[in-house]
Every structure is written in C-alpha cells, then in structure tokens.
ZAMARGU-4260 file (C-alpha; in steps of 0.2 Angstrom, whole numbers, plus 5000, padded with zeros to 4 digits):
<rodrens>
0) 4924/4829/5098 | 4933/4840/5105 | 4931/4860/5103 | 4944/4862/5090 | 4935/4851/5076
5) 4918/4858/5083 | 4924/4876/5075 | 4929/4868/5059 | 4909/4861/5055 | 4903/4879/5064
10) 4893/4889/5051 | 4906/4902/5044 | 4907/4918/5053 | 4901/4936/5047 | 4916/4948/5046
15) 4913/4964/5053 | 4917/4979/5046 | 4919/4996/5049 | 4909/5004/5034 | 4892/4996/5029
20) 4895/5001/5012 | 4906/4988/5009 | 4897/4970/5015 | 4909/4957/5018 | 4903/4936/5019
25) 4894/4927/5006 | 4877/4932/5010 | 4881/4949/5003 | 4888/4944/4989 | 4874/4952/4976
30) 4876/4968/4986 | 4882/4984/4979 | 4892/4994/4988 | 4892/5013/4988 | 4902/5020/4973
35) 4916/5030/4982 | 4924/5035/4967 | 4913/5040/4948 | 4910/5024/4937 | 4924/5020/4928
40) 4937/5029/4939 | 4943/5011/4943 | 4952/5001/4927 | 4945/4985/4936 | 4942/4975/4952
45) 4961/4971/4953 | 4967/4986/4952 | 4984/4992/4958 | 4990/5007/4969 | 5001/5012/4956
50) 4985/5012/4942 | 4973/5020/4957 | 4984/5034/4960 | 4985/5037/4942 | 4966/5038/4940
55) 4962/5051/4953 | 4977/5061/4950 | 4970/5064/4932 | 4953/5065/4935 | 4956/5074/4951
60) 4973/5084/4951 | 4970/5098/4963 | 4962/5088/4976 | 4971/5085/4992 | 4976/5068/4996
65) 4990/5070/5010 | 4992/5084/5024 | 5008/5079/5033 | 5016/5088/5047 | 5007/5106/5041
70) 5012/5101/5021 | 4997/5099/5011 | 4999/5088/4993 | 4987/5086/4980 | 4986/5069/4971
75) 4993/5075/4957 | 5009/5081/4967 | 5010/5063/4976 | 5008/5054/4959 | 5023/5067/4950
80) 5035/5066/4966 | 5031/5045/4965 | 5033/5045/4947 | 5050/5056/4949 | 5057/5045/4963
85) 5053/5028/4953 | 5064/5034/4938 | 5078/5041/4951 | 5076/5021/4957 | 5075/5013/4940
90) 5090/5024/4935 | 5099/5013/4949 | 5093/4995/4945 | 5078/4992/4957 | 5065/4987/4946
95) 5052/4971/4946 | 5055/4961/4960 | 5068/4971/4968 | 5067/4971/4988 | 5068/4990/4994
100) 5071/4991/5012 | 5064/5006/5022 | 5068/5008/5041 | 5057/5026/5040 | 5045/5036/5051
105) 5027/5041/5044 | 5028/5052/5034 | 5029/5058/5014 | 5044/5050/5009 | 5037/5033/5015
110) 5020/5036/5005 | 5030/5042/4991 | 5043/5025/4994 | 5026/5014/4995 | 5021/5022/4978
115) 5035/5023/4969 | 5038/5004/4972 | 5023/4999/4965 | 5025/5009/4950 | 5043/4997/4947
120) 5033/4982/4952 | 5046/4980/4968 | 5043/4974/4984 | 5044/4985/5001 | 5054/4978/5016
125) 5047/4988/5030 | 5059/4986/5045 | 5048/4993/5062 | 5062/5006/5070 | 5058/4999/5088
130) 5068/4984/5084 | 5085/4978/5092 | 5098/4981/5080 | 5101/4962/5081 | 5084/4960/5074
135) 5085/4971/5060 | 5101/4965/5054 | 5095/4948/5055 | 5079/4952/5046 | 5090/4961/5033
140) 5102/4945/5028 | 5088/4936/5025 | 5079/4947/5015 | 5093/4954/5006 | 5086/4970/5000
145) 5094/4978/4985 | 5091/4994/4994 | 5088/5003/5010 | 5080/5022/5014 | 5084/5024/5034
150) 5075/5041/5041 | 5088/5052/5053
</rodrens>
C-alpha cells in the first residue's frame, strides 16, 4: 500500500487554531464557543460581511474599527462611506455578479472596495501589484472585470 492511500484511511486530523474559543474538528462539535459579540448581534450562522457590518455599526456606532495610516474610523463611518460608494457603483451598473477588479495597496479604500461589493452582491478581483504586467493583463482578459480601481 503505498503512503498515499495510507493517508486516506488515517484518522482525520485535528485543525489547529489560533484562538481556543473557537474549536475546530468533529469532536468539538457540541462546544460552545466564547460569545465575541452580544446574543443576537449576528442575524444567523451564515451571515454576511455586508449584514455583520450593519449590526455593529448600529449597535456600536462610535466604536473604532479601523485605524489606517494615523486615520481613525468608526464602524459607523466604514459602514456610511461603504454604503455611499456601493450607490456611486450601482449608479454605474456594477451590481449582483458583476467582477470589480482592484489592483490597490492596503488601505481604506480597499476595505471600503471589499465592503461596498458585498453590499451589491459582486465579486472582487484582487490583482496582487507584484505581478508582471503580462500577468495581470492575462488574469484581466479572463476574468473580464466590469471595473477596475488601480492605487497611484
């Protein structure tokens, strides 16, 4: 039998993770984890970004959620500024499924990007600035994206 197979039939492994809180394998499985947020914060399991956001920026508005480069927001601020860039992008077509390519430092305006697409239901193409040229225009006509955000 050779080692290959022998990992199939191997007893499944236990993941690791980097906060107990959250146990991860099927022996955990009745486990509670630690409440990071107050019961009913969360509209369910599935939830999105998009519907997470929107919960703690009303039940928390003042609270800080980003400090970038000095610049300090509050969720509330992140979840207006996503809201406000989403119309601005609807107004332009981009909307459920639309591919929004982004060839961006870190920053706000990526966090805002990441946000604001999942509030239209679109889909971000993140292009990584350390490629070729050849590479992200090959990895641009084949995903076609309906828009692109490059950073200076």
């Amino acid at each position: 039998m050779s080692s290959r197979s022998e990992a199939s039939h191997a007893a499944p492994q236990r993941a690791q993770t980097m906060d107990s809180a959250y146990p991860v394998g099927a022996e955990s499985a009745s486990a509670q984890p630690k409440r990071a947020f107050p019961e009913g914060l969360l509209p369910h399991s599935s939830a999105t970004i998009n519907a997470l956001l929107s919960n703690v920026a009303r039940s928390y508005p003042a609270k800080e959620a980003l400090v970038v480069d000095g610049a300090r927001f509050t969720f509330a601020e992140i979840d207006r500024r996503a809201a406000q860039l989403a119309e601005a992008l609807h107004r332009r077509g981009i909307g459920r499924g639309a591919v929004i390519g982004t060839l961006l430092t870190d920053g706000i305006a990526m966090v805002e990007l990441l946000i604001a697409a999942a509030k239209l239901s679109a889909t971000i193409l993140a292009l990584n600035w350390r490629s070729s040229a050849a590479e992200i225009a090959f990895i641009e006509r084949d995903a076609e994206p309906n828009l692109c955000f490059v950073s200076e």
